[in-house]
C-alpha positions as CSV (number, residue, x, y, z in Angstrom):
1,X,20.3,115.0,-56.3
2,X,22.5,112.1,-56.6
3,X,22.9,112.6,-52.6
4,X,19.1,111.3,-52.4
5,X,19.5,108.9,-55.2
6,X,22.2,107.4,-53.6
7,X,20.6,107.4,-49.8
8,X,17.6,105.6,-51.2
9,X,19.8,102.6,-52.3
10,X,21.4,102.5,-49.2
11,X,18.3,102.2,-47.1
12,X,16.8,99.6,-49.7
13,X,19.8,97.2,-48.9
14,X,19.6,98.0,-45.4
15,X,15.7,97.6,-45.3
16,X,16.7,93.7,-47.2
17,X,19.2,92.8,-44.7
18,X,17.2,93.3,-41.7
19,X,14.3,91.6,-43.8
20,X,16.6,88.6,-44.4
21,X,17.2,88.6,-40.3
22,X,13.9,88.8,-39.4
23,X,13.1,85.8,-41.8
24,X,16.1,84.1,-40.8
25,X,14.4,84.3,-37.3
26,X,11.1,83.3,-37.9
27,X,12.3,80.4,-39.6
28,X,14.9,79.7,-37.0
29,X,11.9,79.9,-34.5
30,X,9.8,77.6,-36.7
31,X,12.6,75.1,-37.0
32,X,13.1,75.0,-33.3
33,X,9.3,74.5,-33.0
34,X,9.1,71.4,-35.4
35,X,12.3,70.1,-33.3
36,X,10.6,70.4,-30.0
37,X,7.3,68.8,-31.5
38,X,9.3,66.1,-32.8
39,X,11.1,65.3,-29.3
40,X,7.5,65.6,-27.8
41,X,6.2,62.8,-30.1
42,X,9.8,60.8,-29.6
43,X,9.0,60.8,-25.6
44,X,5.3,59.9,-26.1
45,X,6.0,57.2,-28.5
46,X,8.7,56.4,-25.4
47,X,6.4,56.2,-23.0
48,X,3.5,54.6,-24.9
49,X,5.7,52.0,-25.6
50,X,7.1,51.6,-22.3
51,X,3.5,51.7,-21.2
52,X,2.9,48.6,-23.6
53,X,5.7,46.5,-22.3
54,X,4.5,47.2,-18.8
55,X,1.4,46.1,-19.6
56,X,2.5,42.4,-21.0
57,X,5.1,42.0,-18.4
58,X,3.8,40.2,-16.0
59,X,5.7,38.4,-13.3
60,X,5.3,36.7,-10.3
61,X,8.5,36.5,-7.3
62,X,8.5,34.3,-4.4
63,X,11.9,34.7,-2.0
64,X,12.8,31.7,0.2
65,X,15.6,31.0,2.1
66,X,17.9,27.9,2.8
67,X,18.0,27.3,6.5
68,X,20.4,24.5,5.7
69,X,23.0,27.2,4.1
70,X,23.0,30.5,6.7
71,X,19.4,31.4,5.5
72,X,20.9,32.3,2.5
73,X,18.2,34.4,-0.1
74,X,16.6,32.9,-3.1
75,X,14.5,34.4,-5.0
76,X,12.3,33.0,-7.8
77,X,10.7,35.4,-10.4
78,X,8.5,33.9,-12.7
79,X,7.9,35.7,-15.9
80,X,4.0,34.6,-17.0
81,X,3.7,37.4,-19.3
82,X,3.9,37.3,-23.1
83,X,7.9,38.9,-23.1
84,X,11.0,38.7,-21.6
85,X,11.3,40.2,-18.2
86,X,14.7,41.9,-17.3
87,X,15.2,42.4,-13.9
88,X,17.1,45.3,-12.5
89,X,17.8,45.3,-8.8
90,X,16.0,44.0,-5.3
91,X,15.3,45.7,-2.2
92,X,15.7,44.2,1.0
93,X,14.0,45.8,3.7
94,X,14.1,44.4,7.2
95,X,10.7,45.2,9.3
96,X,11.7,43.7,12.4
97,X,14.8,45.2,13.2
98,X,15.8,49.1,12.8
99,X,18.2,48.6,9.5
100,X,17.9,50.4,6.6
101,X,16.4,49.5,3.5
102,X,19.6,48.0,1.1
103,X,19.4,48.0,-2.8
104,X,21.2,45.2,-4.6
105,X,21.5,45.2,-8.4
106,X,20.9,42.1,-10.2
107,X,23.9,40.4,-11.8
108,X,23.5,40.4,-15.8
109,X,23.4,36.4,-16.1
110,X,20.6,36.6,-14.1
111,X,18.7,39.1,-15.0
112,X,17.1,37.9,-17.4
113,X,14.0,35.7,-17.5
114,X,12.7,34.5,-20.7
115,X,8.6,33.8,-21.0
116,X,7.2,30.8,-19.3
117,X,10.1,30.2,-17.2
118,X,11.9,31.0,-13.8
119,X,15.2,31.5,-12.5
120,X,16.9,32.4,-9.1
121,X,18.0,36.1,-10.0
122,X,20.5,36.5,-7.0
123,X,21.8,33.0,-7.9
124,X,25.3,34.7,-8.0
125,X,24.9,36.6,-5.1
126,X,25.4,35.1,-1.5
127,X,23.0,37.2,0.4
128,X,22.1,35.9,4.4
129,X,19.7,37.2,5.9
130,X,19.0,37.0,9.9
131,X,15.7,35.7,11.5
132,X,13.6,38.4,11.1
133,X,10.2,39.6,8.7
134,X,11.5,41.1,5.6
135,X,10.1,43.0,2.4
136,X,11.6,41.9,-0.8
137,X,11.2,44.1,-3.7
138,X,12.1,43.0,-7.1
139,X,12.1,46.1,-9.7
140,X,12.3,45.0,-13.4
141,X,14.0,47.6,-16.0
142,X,11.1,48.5,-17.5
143,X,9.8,49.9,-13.6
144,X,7.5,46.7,-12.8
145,X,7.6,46.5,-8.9
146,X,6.7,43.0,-7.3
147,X,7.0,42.6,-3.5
148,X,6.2,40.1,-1.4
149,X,6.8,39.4,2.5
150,X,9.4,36.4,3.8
151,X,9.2,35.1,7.2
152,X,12.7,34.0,8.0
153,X,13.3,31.6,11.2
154,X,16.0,29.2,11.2
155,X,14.9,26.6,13.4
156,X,14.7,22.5,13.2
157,X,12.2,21.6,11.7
158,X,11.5,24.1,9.5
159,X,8.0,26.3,10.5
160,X,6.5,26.3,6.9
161,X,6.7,22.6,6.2
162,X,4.0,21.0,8.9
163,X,2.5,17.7,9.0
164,X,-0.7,15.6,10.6
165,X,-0.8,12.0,11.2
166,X,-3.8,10.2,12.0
167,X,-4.4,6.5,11.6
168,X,-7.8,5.5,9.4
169,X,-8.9,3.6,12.7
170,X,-8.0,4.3,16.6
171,X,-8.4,0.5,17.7
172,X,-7.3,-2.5,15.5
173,X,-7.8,-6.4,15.8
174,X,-4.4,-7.9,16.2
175,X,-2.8,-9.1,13.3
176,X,-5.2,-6.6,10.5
177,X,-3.7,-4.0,9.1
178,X,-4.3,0.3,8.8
179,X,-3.9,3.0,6.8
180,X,-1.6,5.5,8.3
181,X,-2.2,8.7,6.5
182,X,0.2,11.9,6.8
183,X,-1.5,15.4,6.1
184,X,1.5,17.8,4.8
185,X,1.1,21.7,5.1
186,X,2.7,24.7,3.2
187,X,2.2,27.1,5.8
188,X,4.9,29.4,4.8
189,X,4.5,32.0,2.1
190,X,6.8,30.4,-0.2
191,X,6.3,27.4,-2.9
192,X,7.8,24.3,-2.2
193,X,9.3,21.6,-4.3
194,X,9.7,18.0,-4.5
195,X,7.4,17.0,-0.9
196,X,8.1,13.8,-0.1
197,X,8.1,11.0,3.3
198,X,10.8,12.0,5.2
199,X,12.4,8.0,4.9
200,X,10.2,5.7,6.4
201,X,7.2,5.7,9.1
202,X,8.7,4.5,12.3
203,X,6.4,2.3,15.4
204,X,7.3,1.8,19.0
205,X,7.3,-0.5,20.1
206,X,9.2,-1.4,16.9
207,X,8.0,-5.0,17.1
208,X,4.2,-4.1,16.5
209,X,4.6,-2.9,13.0
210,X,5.6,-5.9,11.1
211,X,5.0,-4.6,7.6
212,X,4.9,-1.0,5.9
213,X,4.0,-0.2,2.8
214,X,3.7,3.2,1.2
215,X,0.2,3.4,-1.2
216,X,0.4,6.8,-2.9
217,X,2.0,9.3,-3.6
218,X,5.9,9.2,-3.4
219,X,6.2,12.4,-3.9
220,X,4.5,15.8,-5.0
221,X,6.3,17.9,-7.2
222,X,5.1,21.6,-6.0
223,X,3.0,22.8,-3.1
224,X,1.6,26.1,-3.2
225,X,1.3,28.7,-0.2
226,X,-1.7,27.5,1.8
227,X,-1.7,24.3,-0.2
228,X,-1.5,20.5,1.3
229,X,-1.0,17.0,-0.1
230,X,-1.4,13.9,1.7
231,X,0.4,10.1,2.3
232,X,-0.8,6.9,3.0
233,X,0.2,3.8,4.0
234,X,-1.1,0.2,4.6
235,X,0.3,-1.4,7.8
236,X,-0.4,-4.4,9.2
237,X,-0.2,-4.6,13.5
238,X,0.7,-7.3,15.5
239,X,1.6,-6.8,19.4
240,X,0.0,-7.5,22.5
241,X,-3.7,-7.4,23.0
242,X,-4.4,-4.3,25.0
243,X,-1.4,-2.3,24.3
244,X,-0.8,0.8,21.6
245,X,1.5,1.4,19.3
246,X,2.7,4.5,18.4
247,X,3.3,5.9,14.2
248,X,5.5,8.6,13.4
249,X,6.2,10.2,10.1
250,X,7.2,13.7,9.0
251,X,8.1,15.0,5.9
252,X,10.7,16.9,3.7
253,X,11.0,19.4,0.9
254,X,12.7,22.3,-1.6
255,X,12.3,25.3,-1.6
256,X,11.7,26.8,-5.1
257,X,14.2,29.1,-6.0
258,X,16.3,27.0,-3.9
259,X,16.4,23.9,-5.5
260,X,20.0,22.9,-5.6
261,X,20.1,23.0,-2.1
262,X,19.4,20.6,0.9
263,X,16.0,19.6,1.7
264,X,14.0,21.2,4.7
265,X,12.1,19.0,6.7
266,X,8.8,19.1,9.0
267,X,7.9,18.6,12.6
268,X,7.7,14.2,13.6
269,X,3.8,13.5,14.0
270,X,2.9,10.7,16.2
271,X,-0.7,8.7,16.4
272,X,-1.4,5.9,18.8
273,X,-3.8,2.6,17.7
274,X,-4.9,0.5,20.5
275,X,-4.5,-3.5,19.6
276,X,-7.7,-5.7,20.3
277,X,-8.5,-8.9,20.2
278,X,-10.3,-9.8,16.6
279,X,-14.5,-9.3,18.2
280,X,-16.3,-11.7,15.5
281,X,-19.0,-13.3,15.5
282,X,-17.6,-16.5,16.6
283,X,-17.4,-13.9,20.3
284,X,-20.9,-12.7,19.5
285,X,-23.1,-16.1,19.0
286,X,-20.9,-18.9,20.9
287,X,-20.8,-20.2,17.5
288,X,-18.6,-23.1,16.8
289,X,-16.7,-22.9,13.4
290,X,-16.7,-26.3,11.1
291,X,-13.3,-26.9,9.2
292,X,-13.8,-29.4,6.8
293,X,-11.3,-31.9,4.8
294,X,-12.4,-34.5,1.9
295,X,-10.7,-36.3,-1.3
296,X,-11.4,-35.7,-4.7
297,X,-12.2,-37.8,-6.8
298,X,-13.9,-39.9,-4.3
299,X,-15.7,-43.6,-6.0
300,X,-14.8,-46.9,-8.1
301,X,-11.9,-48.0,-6.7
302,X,-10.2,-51.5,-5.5
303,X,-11.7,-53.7,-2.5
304,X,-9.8,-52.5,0.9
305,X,-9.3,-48.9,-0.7
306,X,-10.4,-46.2,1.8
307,X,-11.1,-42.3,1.6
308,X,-10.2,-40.1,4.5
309,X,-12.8,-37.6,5.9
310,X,-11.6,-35.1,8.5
311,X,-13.3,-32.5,10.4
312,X,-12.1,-29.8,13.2
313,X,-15.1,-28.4,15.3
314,X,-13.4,-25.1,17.0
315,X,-14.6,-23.7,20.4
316,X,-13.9,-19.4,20.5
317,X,-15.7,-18.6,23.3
318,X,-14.2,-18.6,26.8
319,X,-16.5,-21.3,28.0
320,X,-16.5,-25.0,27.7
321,X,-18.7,-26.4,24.6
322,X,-19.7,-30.2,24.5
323,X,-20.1,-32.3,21.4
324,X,-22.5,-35.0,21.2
325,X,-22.4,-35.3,17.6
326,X,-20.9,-34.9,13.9
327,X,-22.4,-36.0,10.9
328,X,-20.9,-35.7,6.9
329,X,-24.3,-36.1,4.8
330,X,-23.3,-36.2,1.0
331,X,-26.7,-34.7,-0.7
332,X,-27.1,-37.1,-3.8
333,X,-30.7,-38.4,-5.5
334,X,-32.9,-40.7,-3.4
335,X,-31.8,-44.2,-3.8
336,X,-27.8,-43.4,-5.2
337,X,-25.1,-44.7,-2.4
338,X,-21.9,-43.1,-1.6
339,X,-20.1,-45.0,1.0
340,X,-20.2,-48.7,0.7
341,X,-22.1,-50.3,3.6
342,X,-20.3,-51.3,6.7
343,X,-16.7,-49.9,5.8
344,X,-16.4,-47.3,8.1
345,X,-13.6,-47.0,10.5
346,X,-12.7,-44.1,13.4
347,X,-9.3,-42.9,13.8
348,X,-10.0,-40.2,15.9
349,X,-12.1,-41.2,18.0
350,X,-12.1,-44.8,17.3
351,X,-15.2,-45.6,18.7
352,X,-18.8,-45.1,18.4
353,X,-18.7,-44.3,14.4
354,X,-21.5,-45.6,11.6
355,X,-22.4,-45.3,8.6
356,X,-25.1,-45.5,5.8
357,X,-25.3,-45.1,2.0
358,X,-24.6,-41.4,2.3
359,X,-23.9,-40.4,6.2
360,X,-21.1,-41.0,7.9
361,X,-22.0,-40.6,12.0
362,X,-20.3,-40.0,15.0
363,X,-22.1,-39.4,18.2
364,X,-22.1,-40.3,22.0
365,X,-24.9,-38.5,24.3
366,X,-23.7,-40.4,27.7
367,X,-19.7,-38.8,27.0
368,X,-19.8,-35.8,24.9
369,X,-16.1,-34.9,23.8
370,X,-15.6,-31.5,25.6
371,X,-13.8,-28.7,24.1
372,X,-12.3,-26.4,26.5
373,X,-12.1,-22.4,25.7
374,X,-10.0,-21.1,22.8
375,X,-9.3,-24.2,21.3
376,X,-10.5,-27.0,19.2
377,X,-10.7,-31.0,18.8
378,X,-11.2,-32.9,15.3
379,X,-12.7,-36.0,13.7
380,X,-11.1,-38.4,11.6
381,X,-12.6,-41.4,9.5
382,X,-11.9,-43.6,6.7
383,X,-14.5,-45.7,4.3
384,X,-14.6,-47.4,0.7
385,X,-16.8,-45.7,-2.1
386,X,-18.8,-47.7,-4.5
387,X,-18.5,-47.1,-7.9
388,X,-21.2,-43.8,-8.4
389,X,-23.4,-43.3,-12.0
390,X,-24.4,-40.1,-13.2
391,X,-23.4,-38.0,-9.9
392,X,-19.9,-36.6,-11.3
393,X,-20.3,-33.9,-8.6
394,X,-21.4,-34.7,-5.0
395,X,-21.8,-31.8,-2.3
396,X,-20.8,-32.5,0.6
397,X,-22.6,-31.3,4.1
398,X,-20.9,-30.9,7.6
399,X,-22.5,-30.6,10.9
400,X,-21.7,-30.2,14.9
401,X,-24.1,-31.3,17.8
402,X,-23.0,-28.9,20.9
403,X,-24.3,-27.5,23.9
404,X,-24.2,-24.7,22.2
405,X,-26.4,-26.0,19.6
406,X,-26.4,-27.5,15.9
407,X,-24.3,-25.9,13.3
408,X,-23.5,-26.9,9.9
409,X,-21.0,-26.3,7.1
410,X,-21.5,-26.9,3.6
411,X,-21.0,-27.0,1.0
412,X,-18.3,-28.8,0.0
413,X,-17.7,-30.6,-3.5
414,X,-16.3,-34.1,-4.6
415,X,-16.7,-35.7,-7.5
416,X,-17.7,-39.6,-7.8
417,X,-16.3,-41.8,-10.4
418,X,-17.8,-44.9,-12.1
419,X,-16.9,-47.4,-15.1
420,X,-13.5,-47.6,-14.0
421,X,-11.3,-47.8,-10.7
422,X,-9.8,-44.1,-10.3
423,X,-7.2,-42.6,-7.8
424,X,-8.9,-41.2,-4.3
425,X,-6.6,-37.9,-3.6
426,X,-5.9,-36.8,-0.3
427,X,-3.8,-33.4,0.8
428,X,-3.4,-33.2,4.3
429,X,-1.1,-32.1,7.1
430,X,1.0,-34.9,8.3
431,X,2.8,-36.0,11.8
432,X,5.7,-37.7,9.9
433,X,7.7,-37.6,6.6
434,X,5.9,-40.9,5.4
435,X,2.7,-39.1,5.2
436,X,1.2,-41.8,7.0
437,X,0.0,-39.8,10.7
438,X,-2.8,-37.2,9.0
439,X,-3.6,-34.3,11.5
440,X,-6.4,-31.7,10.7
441,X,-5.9,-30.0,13.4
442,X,-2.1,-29.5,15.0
443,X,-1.9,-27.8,18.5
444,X,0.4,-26.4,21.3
445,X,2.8,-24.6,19.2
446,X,4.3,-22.1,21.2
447,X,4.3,-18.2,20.4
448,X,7.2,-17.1,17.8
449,X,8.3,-20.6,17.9
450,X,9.3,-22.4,14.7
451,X,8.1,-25.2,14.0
452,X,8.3,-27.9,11.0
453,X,5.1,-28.5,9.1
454,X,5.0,-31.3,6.7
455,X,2.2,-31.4,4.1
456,X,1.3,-34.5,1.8
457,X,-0.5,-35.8,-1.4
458,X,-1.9,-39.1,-1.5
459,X,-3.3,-42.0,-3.7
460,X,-5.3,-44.1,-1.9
461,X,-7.2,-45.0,-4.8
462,X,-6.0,-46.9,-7.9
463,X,-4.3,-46.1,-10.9
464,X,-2.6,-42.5,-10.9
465,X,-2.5,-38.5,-10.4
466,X,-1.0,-37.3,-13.5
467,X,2.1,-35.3,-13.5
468,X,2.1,-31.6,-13.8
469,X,-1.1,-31.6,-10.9
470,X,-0.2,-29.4,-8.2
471,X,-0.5,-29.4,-4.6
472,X,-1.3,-25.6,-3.1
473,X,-0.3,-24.9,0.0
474,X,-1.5,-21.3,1.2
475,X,0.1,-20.2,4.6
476,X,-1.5,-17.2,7.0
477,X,0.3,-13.9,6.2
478,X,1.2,-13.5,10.0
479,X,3.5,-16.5,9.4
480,X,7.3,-15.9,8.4
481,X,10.9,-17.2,7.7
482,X,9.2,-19.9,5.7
483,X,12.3,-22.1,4.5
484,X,12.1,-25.8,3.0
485,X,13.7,-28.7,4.6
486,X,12.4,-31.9,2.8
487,X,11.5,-31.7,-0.7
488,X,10.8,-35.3,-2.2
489,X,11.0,-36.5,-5.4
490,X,8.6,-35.7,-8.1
491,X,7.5,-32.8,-5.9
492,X,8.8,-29.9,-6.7
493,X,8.4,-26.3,-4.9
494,X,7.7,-23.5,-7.3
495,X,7.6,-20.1,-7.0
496,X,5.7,-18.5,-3.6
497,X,3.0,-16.3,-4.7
498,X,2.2,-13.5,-2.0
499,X,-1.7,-12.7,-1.9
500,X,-2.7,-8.9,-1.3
501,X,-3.7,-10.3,2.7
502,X,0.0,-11.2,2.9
503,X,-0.6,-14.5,2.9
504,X,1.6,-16.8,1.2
505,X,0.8,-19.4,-1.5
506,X,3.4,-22.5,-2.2
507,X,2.7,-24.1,-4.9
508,X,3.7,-27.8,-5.5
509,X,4.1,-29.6,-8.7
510,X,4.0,-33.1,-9.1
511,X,7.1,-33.6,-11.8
512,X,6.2,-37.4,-11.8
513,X,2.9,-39.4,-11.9
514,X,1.6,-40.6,-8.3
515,X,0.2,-44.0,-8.8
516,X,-1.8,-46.3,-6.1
517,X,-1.1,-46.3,-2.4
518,X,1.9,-43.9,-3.2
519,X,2.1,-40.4,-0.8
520,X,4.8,-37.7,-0.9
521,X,5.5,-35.2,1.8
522,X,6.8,-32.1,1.5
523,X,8.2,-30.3,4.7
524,X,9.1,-26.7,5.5
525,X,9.9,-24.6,9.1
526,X,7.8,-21.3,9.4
527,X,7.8,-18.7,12.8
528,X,4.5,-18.2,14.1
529,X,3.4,-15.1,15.3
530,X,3.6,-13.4,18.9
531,X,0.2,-13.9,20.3
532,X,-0.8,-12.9,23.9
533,X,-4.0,-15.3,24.2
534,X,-4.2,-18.6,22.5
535,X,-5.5,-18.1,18.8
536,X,-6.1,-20.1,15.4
537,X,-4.8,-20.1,12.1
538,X,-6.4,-22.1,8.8
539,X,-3.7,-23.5,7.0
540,X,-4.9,-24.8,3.3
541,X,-4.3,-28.1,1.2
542,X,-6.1,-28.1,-2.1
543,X,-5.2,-30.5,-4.7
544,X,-5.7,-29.3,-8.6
545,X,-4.9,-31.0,-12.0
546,X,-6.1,-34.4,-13.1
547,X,-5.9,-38.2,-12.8
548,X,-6.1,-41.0,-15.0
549,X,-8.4,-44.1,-14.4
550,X,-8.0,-48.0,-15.5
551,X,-9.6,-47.3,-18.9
552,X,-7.6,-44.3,-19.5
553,X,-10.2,-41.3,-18.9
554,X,-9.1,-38.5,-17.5
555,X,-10.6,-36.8,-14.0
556,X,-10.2,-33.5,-12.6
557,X,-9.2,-33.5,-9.1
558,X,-10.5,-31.2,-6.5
559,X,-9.5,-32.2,-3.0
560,X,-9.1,-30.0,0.3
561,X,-7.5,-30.1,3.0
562,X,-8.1,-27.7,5.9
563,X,-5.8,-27.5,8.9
564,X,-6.0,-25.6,12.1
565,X,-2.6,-24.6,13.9
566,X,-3.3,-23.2,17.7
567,X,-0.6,-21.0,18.6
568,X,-0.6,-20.6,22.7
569,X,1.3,-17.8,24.7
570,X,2.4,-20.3,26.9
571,X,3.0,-24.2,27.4
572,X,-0.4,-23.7,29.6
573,X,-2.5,-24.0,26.7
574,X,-5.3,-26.0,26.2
């Protein structure tokens, strides 16, 4: 009986052990089940979050290559997403020639890109490609794949950097100026940087550009695949009539991701403009242009003290015009008197002048003065005032009697004095230092020739023109090398003021008072331009500041001075 007793406690422990096993297993198995749930959510949570970072990284690549340098590879990655981009390796896979595709990890320093910025990540890699079409793959560590095709061709000039020239007009007048405009192009697949004017635009003949200026821009910082910019600038043209001259410009650039390195440049782009002869209406209607020259102020002076009135009647057509007549009418009320009776005298002609309380009169039917073509002839007289009330400003009327027909120019101001004896002011061009041989009209002067000019202020009147009054002298802008040789005293040159035509103003200032019968000259040398057919130029005299008269009062002074310089091709011309 104790046999059984005893069997029965053996089988209870053995019945507990292999209950404790089977627990430990189901617990072991339990265990291992939580475990492999765990790593399950671990690698979710993984790849969720990888998931997430793929989906705010966000960059863009573009590969270049620096023809300059071996076509050495750059490539640009742009991180525009909202974290850092860390880039693992490139591929390079040539599709032009049977190679295989080569992986090329991406050195640490430049792996990483942070957001909002770019950097070259085989910048410390020397990677040279041949010419060829090529895949480039850039893989980022978190598995973002970019790729992007790069045409590589090593030839001068570069193929993605192309440019258009075209002027704003095929045919120019001689002497006006164009707008040269050069159309860049970034027909390559890659971004470029820092577009510019490849140095200066270039003419041939050389001669025919005579200035160049570049308007806008200078430069463009960044042009796009497919995108274009453009240049301008304003020329001015001077050659012979009936030839063309031809523009060049081309252009240069980065290449981004290659920025430290030498510029690429584009293709030269020439456009030819044909040079004219100026067609204006002068050419159209036979019409004889009217230059006019009077003092200011003009009235109530001294006995025996004269004005000067000039005028220069200008043919432009190519045939012969006649004049039987000029005529200055100053327009003032009915019954007021100008020009003090019977003072009138010629100086160019001499003869066949009169004169009336407010006309003074040239004119011979039986012998017209004839102008030949392309040129010009001019009229000079001189005559007292007498003193004028209540007309402070008188206008002043020209006119021409042709064979063409009549034609007028007005008008023209000068103001009349009265109460007390004033200065009458003159500017005009003169044939001599002493400002004594006036000329309204100066001829012959030979193409590209210099030549001295000599221009003068004068009281013929009484009293005196005040210091600090200026005499402006304005100069065509096809004129150059203008240098002074006489400067007198108490008339000093000031600083030349360059107008937007080109033309140049010089102005001088009276540093002491001019009193009666008194002139000063001031002379300077200028080159006039190359012309192939006889043409004019207007130079201008004006007078501005004021004058004192014999009671003290003080006048503003307004007089002009218009000069016409023919330049001829040749000694031949008329």
């Amino acid at each position: 009986m104790n046999t059984l007793g005893n069997r029965r406690g053996i089988s209870t422990i053995v019945g507990a052990f292999f209950f404790v096993v089977i627990m430990i297993g189901a617990f072991a198995a339990i265990f291992a089940a939580f475990q492999l749930q765990e790593n399950l959510i671990i690698t979710q949570l993984d790849l969720t979050e990888r998931n997430m970072k793929n989906l705010d990284e966000n960059f863009i690549i573009a590969p270049a290559f620096d023809s300059s340098n071996g076509n050495r590879l750059c490539i640009s990655v742009k991180n525009t997403g909202t974290n850092p981009v860390e880039i693992a390796d490139i591929w390079i896979i040539n599709k032009t020639d049977p190679f295989p595709a080569k992986r090329f990890e991406v050195d640490f320093k430049d792996a990483f890109i942070p957001i909002s910025s770019d950097s070259d990540v085989v910048g410390s890699k020397v990677l040279n490609l041949i010419d060829g079409t090529y895949d480039i793959k850039v893989v980022s560590k978190s598995g973002t794949i970019r790729t992007t095709e790069l045409d590589v061709v090593s030839s001068t000039p570069d193929p993605r950097l192309v440019v258009e020239t075209y002027s704003s007009a095929p045919s120019i007048n001689n002497g006006d100026d164009t707008i040269f405009i050069m159309h860049v192009y970034n027909r390559g697949n890659t971004t470029l940087t820092d577009v510019q004017p490849n140095g200066i635009i270039t003419a041939s003949p050389a001669s025919f550009l005579q200035s160049s200026a570049l308007l806008s821009p200078s430069s463009v910082s960044r042009l796009e695949p497919n995108e274009d910019a453009v240049f301008t600038w304003k020329n001015n043209i001077q050659g012979a009539v009936g030839a063309s001259v031809a523009l060049a410009g081309s252009a240069k650039a980065k290449v981004a991701g290659c920025d430290g390195s030498s510029f690429i440049t584009s293709n030269t782009d020439t456009t030819n403009i044909f040079v004219a002869r100026a067609l204006t209406e002068k050419d159209l209607f036979a019409k004889p242009e009217i230059f006019a020259s009077s003092p200011s102020p003009f009235g109530s002076v001294g006995a025996g003290q004269e004005g000067h009135f000039g005028m220069v009647v200008m043919n432009p057509t190519n045939q012969n015009m006649d004049v039987y007549q000029v005529a200055l009418q100053v327009i003032v009320e009915e019954g007021k008197q100008v020009f003090k009776d019977n003072t009138i005298t010629g100086i160019k002609p001499t003869t066949d002048w009169e004169d009336s309380k407010t006309l003074l009169n040239w004119k011979n039917f039986a012998n017209p003065i004839t102008i030949p073509p392309h040129s010009a002839e001019e009229w000079i007289a001189k005559i007292q005032p007498v003193a004028i009330e209540d007309l402070p400003i008188n206008s002043l009327v020209f006119n021409a009697y042709t064979s063409f027909g009549q034609y007028s120019k007005g008008t023209i101001d000068t103001f009349g004095i009265s109460k007390a004896n004033a200065p009458i002011v003159e500017v005009y061009q003169s044939g001599d230092l002493l400002g004594i041989d006036r000329k309204y009209l100066v001829k012959g002067i030979l193409s590209n020739s210099t030549k001295t000019y000599n221009v003068t202020i004068a009281n013929t009147g009484q009293e005196q023109i005040n210091s600090d009054s200026f005499l402006l002298l304005t100069v065509p802008p096809v004129f150059a090398n203008l240098v002074n040789t006489t400067i007198p005293t108490g008339l000093e040159p000031q600083q030349k003021i360059i107008f937007d035509d080109g033309s140049q103003q010089i102005p001088l200032k009276l540093t002491l008072p001019l009193t009666s019968g008194l002139s000063r000259t001031y002379a300077f040398t200028a080159t006039a331009p190359t012309v192939e057919e006889t043409t004019m130029y207007l130079f201008t005299l004006t007078a501005t500041g004021s004058a004192t008269d014999a009671v003290g009062g003080t006048h503003i002074i307004g007089s002009v001075g218009q000069t016409i310089v023919q330049i001829c091709p040749d000694p031949t011309c008329p």
